[in-house]
C-alpha positions in Angstrom: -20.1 2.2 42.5 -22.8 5.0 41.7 -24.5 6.9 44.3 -26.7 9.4 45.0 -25.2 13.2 45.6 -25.7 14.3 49.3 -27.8 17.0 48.2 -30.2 16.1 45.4 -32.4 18.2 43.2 -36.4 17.3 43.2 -38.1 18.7 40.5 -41.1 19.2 42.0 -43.7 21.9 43.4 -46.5 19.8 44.7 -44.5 18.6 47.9 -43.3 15.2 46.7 -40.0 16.2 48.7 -42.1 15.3 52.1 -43.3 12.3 50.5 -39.9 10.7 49.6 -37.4 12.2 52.1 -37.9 9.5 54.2 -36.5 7.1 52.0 -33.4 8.8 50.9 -32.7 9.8 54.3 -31.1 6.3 55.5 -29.2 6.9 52.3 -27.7 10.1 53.5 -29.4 12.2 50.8 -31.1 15.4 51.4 -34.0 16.3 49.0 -34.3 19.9 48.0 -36.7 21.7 45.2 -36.0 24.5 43.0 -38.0 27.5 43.9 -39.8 28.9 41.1 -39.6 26.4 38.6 -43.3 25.2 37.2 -43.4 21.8 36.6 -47.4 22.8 35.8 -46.1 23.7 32.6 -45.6 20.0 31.7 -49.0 19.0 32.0 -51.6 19.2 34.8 -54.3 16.7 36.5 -57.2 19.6 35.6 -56.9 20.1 32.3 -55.5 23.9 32.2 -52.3 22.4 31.0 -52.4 19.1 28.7 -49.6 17.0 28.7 -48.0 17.2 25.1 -45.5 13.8 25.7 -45.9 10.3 27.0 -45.2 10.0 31.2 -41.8 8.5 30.2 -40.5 11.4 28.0 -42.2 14.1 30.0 -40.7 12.6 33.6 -37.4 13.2 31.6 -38.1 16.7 30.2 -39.3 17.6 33.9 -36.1 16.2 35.3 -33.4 18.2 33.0 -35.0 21.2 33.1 -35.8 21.3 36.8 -31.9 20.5 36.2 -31.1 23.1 33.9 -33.1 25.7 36.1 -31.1 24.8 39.0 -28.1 24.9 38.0 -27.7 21.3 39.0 -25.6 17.8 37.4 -28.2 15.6 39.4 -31.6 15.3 39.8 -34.9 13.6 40.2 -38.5 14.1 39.0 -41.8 12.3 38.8 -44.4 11.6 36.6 -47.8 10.2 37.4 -50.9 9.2 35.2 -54.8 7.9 35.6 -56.2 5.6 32.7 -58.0 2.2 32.3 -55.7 -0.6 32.3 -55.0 -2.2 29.2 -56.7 -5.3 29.3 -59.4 -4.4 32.2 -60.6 -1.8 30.7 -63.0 -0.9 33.5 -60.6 -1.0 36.5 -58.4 2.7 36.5 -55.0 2.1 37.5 -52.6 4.6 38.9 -48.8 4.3 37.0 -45.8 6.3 38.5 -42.8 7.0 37.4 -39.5 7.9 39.1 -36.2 9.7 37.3 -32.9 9.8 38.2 -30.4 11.4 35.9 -26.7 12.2 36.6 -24.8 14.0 33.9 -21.2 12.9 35.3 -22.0 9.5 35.9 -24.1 9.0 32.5 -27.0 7.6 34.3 -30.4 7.7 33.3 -32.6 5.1 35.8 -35.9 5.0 36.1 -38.3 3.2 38.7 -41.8 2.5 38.1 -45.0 1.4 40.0 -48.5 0.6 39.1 -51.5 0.4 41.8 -55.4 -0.2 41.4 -55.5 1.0 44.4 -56.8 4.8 43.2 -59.0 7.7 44.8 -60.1 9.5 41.0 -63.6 10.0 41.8 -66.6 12.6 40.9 -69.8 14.3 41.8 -72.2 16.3 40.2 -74.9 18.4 41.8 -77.3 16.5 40.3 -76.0 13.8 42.5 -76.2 15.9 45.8 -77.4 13.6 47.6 -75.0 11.7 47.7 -72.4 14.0 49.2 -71.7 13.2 52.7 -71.2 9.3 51.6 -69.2 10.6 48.9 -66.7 12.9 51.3 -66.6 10.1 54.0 -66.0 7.2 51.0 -62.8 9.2 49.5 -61.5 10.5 53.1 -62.3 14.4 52.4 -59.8 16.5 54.6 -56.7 14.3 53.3 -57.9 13.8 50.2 -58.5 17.1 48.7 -61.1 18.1 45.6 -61.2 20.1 42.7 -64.4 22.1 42.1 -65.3 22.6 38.5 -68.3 24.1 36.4 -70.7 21.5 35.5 -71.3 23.4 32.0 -68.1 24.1 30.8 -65.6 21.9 32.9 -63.8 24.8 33.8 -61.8 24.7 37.0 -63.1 27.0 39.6 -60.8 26.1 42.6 -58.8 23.5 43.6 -56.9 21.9 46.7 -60.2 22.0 48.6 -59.3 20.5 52.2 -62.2 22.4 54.3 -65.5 21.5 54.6 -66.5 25.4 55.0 -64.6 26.6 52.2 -66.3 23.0 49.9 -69.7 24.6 51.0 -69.4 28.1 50.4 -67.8 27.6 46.2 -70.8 25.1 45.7 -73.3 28.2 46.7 -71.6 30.5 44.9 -71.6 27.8 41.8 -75.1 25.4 42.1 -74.3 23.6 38.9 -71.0 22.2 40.9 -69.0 19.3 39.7 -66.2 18.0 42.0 -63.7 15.8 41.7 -60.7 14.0 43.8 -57.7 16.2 43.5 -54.8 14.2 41.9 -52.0 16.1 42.7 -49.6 14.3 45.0 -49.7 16.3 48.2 -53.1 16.1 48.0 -53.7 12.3 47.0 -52.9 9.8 49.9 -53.6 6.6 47.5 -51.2 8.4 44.9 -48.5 9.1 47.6 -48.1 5.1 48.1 -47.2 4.2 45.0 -44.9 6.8 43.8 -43.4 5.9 47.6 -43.6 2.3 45.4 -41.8 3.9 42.5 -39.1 5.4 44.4 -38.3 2.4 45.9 -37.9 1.0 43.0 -35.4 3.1 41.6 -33.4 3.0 44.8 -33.3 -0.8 44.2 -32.3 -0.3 40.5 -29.8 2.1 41.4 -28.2 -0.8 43.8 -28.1 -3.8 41.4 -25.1 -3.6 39.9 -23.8 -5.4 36.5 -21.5 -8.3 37.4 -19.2 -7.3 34.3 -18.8 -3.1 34.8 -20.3 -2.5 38.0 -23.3 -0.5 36.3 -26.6 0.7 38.3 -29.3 -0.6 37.1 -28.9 -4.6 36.1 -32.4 -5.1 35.8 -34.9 -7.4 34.2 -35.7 -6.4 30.7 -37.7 -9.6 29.5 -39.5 -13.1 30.0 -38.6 -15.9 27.9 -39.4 -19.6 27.7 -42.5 -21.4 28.8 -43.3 -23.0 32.3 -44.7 -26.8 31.8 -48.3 -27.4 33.4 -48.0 -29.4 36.6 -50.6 -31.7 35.5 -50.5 -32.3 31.9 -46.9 -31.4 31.4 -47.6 -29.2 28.3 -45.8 -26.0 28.0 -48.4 -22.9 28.9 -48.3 -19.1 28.4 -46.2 -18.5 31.8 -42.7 -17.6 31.4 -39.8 -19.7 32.8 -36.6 -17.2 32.1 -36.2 -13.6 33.2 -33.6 -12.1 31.2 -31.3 -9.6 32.8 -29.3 -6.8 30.6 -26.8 -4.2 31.4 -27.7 -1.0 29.3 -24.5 0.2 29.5 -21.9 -2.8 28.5 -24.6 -5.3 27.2 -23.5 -7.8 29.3 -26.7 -10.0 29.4 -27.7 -13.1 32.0 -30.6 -15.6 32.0 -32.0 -17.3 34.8 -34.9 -19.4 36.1 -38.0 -17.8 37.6 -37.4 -17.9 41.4 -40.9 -18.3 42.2 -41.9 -21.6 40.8 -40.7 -24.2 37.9 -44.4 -25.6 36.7 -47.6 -23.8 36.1 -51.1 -24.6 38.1 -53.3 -26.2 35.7 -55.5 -23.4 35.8 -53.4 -21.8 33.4 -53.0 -24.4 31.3 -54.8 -24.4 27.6 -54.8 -28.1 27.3 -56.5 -28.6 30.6 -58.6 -25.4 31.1 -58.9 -24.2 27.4 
């Protein structure tokens, strides 16, 4: 059975380690960083540094290097990113993701997690007064800011957690725009869900293929259609989730545990 290396590589220089050792600890595993690598260089929230890759590919780039850099056969990283969600396009949704790679055990998992529940917020000093309701609304003190240049958007400091120190870079710049800082040690709304994410691969790394014993025997799709409680016609809900093994292709189908017919509400024949 897989499992995780006592001592575990975390690329990461934002403090993510504080955020996650408490899960791993049950597990006996023992986060550490790798001082002096930059995982800035993969992208950053500001805009100094744009991410060149997709979260997916850059969490894995992040991971092996971070590796590579510490001299290490295991490791973790995360990615995180702030957009509209696909279909509700005016709602911004927070998506995490969580590596693990092992180079002896030919493991690659990943765990994911998506929450609307986001601090990405701004002000401009056109909008001054609104900025008491603004630092009381986003929890100012845990939740730090990034002050830019209203012109130019260029970042004049960041990781602002005092009041005093807010004040004084706002005089010394009038045309001020701030912003929530979304850097993880620094985001409390962003902490929960990559706390979400890592869970999730902890799970994954637990749900082992019945035919090799693989990490990682997770759903992959949804299949079928449940039948409307009412009507009886088939709707858009799924009635299969399909589970595959990435490793010996061994595949299993099985009923969706939560229900066997759809409320009529989703049903095109009886609310088209």
């Amino acid at each position: 059975m897989a499992a995780f290396p006592s001592q575990l590589l975390l690329s990461s220089k934002h403090r993510k380690e504080r955020i996650l050792q408490r899960l791993f600890e049950p597990l006996g595993v023992r986060l550490f960083t790798p001082n002096g690598f930059d995982t800035d260089a993969y992208g950053t929230f500001c805009g100094e540094t744009p991410r060149i890759e997709g979260p997916k590919q850059t969490v894995k780039e992040k991971c092996l290097a971070g590796m590579h850099f510490a001299n290490q056969r295991q490791g973790l990283a995360s990615e995180g990113s702030f957009g509209p969600h696909p279909s509700i396009p005016f709602l911004t949704i927070n998506e995490e993701i969580l590596i693990y790679i092992d180079l002896d055990q030919d493991l690659e998992i990943y765990g994911q997690s998506s929450s609307f529940d986001v601090c990405n917020q701004h002000l401009t000093y056109r909008e001054e007064g609104q900025l008491e309701s603004f630092l009381e609304r986003i929890d100012f003190g845990a939740q730090g800011l990034v002050l830019k240049n209203a012109l130019n958007h260029e970042t004049i400091d960041k990781g602002i957690t005092e009041r005093s120190t807010l004040m004084e870079r706002m005089e010394k710049h009038p045309e001020w725009h701030i912003e929530t800082d979304l850097r993880a040690h620094l985001n409390p709304k962003r902490q929960k869900n990559i706390i979400q994410a890592a869970q999730d691969l902890i799970d994954r790394m637990h749900r082992l293929c019945p035919s090799c014993q693989h990490p990682d025997f997770s759903v992959r799709r949804y299949s079928g259609h449940l039948n409307c409680s009412w009507c009886g016609n088939p709707t858009e809900s799924y009635a299969f989730l399909e589970f595959d093994c990435q490793h010996c292709s061994f595949q299993h189908t099985t009923k969706r545990p939560d229900r066997t017919l759809e409320d009529p509400q989703y049903c095109q024949h009886c609310n088209p």
